[in-house]
Each structure stands twice: as structure tokens, then as C-alpha cells.
N, C-alpha and C positions, 0 to 999 in steps of 0.2 A: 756225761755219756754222749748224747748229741744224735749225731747220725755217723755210724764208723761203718761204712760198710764196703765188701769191696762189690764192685760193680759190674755185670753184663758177664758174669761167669756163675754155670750152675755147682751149688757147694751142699753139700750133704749137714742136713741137721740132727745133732742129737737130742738137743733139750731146745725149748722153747719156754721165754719165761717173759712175757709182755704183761702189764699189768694196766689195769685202769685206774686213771688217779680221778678222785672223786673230783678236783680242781676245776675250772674251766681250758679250754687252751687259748695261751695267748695271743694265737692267730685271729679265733674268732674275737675275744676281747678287743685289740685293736683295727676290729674293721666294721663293726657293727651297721654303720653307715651304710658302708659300700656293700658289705653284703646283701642290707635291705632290695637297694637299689640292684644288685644283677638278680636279686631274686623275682623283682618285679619285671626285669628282661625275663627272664626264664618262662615266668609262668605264662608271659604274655604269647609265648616263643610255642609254649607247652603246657596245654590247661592241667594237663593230666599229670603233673609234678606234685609228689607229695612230700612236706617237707617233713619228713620224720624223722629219728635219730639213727646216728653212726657216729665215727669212732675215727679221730685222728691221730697219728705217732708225733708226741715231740719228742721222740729221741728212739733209736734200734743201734744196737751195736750188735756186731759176730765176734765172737773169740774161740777159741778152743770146741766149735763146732756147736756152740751155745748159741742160739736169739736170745740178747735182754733190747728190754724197750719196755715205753711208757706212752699212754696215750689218755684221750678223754674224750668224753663225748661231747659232741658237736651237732648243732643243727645239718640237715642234710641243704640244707640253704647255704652253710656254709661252706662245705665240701665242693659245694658248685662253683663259688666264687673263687678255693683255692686254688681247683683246677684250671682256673684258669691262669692262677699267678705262680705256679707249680715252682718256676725255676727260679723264684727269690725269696719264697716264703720258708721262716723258719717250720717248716711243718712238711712230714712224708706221707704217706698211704703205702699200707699194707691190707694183701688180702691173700684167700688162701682158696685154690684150686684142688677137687679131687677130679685125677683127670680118669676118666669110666675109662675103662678097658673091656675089650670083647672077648671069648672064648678063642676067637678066631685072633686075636693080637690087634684089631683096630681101635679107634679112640673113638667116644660119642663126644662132639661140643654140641653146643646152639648158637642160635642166632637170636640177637634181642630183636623183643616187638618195637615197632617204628613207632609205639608212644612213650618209650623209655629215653633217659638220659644217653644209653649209649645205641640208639635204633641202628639194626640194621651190624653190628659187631656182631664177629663171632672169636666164642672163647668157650674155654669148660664153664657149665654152670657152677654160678659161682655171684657172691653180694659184698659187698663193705661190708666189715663188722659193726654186728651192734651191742650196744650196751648187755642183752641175754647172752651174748656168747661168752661173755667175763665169771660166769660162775665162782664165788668166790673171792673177784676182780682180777684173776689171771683168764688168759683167751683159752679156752677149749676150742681147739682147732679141728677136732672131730666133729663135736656137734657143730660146729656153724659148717661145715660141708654138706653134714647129713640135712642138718635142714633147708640149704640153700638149694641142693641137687633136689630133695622132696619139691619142695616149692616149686621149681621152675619146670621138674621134669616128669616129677610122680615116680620117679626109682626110689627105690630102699636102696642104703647102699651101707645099713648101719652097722649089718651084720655078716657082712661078703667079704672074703680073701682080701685083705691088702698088706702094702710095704708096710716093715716093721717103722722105718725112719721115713723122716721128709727131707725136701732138702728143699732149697728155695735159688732167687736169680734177683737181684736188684737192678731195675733199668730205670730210665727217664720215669714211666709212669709210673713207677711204683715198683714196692718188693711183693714179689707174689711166691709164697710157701704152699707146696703141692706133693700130692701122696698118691699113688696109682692105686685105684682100688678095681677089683676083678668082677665083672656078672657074668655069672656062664650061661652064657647064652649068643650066638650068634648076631654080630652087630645089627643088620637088617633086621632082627628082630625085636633087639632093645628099640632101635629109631622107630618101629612101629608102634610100640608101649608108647611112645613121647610123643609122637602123633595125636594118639586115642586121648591123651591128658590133656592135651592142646586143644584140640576137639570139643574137649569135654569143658573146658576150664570159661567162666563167663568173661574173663577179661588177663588173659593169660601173659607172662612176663615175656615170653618168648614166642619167636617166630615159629619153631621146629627145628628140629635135630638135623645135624650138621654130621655125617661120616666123613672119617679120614684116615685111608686105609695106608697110607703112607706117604714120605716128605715132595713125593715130585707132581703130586694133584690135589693141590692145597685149594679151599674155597675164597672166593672174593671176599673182602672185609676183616679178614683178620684182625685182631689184635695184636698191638707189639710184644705183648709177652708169649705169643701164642708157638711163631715160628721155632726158638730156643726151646720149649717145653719138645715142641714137634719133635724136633730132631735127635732131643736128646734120648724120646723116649724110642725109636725105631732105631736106634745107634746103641741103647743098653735094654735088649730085649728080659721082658720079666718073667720068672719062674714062679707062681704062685703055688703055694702049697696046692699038691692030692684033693680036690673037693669029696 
């Protein structure tokens, strides 16, 4: 299977079927070394790196409106040192966006805190998968939203209006699979929920809530996968069911 995917166009998902293989991946196996060694760059870089597990793809294929793929868990040591070898290693990154939506039709992202790996980005909240999200050792795409947005934001989002399907986008960084889910309630309102959590939080993943009430007053730092979700979402406005 490999990596078949087509590239830098959003395509609509029906099934998703990614699977954890208990194996190693052969990425980390043949670099142990060198990943020692960026890891002690890193941590020197950033005390506050923690090296805990996530989740590599050797292989995502599309067909017939299908995700298959396979991945494994990997040191988050490792994932560092891929990223940095992204365009020759046999190995992709996949992760999965619920992008909030407002009553009002605007989008909440964030901005990560300036002691994370990616400080200072903004994107929908959202983490690499890990090994809990495999239930079964297929990805549960829902729960690892619901817990990622929890985490970082303190929204429920477990139980609120969303698209029936996902649909996904593969670019340089990675394939990122995303599903618009609804809180009725007034953007400025949610951002001040996500404030009060920030607030509240002793050492929080994020900087605070990011509004983006449409494609021509976009915030500094984006994310490359960030623009394409933008537009597409204000370009196919959504009809959520009657609350």
C-alpha cells in the first residue's frame, strides 16, 4: 500500500480504516542513534519536551472514498527527529482536526503555548495520535478530537451538531482529516469559555483562542494546512441540523 495519496486537494471521506500495528516502525528502528542525539538538541532547545507516545503512518492509501493505512507507535523523540527528515523518510503523519464552528458561522482555532513543539502556530485544536485513540487498534477519529479540543480548550464537543462524513487534504506536512462540528453559541462567546480554561489551566497547551470570522483577516502564524481548511469552509457554508 505505501503512501497512495493524491495531494493538496480537499476530498470527501467515507470510511476511514487506519490500523495500529503492534510492530515497531522501521523509521525509528533505523535511526536510534540520531534520534538519541536530536533529542538531546531538543530538549536542550526546550526543557519542557516531553517524550511520550504517538503514532506514525507507514502506509495511507485513498480509493473509493476509503482511508486504509497503518502506523505504530513511536517515541515522541522520534516524531521530532522525523520532522525534521519529512521529505526522504519512508514514514507520513496523519492527524485529525474538528474545526468548532459558531452559531454565528465563524471558526474557533488557537494558538500553541511558546513551550510546545509547535509555540506560537495557530491551527484547530488538535494532537498527533496516540496509541488510546486505536481502540480495538483501528483510530477512533471522534474520540481523539473530543479529547484533544477537551484538553486544550475545555469545550465538549462530544455531543454537539456535526458533519455526517470527514473529508481530509494531504500536503507537505502531513494528511490532516477534519469534521466541522457546531456549538450554539456565539463565537466571542465560545473564545471567552477558552480564555476562562487558559486562565484556569496551571500550565496550559495553548496560548488562547484564535477567531476567524472569514478568508480575508486571517491571523499571523498559521499553519500550512490551515488556509485550504479556511477557505474551504467559507466557500461550502454548513447547514447543521434544528438544535
Amino acid at each position: 500500500m505505501a503512501f497512495d495519496l493524491p495531494r493538496n486537494t480537499i476530498l470527501p471521506v467515507a470510511a476511514v480504516d487506519v490500523r495500529l500495528d503492534d510492530g515497531p516502525h522501521p523509521f525509528e528502528n533505523a535511526n536510534l542513534p540520531a534520534i538519541e542525539d536530536n533529542w538531546r538538541r531538543e530538549t536542550e532547545a526546550n526543557p519542557t519536551l516531553f517524550d511520550g507516545e504517538v503514532v506514525l503512518l507507514s502506509a495511507l492509501a485513498y480509493s473509493g472514498r476509503r482511508l486504509s493505512g497503518r502506523c505504530h507507535a513511536i517515541r515522541y523523540a522520534t516524531f521530532l527527529h522525523w520532522r525534521r527528515h519529512r521529505e526522504t523518510a519512508p514514514a507520513e503523519h496523519a492527524f485529525a482536526h474538528a474545526m468548532v464552528v459558531s452559531r454565528d458561522g465563524a471558526l474557533l482555532a488557537v494558538r500553541m503555548g511558546g513551550h510546545t513543539a509547535n509555540a506560537g502556530r495557530v491551527y484547530f485544536a488538535a494532537g498527533s495520535f496516540e496509541p488510546v485513540d486505536f481502540p480495538g487498534g483501528r483510530v477512533d477519529l471522534h474520540a481523539n478530537m473530543v479529547r484533544e479540543v477537551g484538553e486544550e480548550t475545555g469545550l465538549s464537543i462530544d455531543t454537539v451538531p456535526h458533519e455526517d462524513r470527514f473529508h481530509f487534504i494531504s500536503i507537505p506536512n502531513g494528511t490532516v482529516i477534519f469534521r466541522r462540528y457546531l456549538i450554539d453559541a456565539a463565537v466571542d462567546d465560545i473564545a471567552d469559555a477558552v480564555r476562562a480554561h487558559v486562565a484556569a489551566e496551571t500550565d496550559p497547551e495553548i496560548d488562547g483562542p484564535v477567531v476567524i470570522r472569514g478568508r480575508d483577516s486571517l491571523p499571523d502564524g498559521l499553519a500550512p494546512q490551515m488556509r485550504p481548511l479556511i477557505d474551504w469552509h467559507f466557500a461550502n457554508p454548513w447547514t447543521p441540523p434544528r438544535l
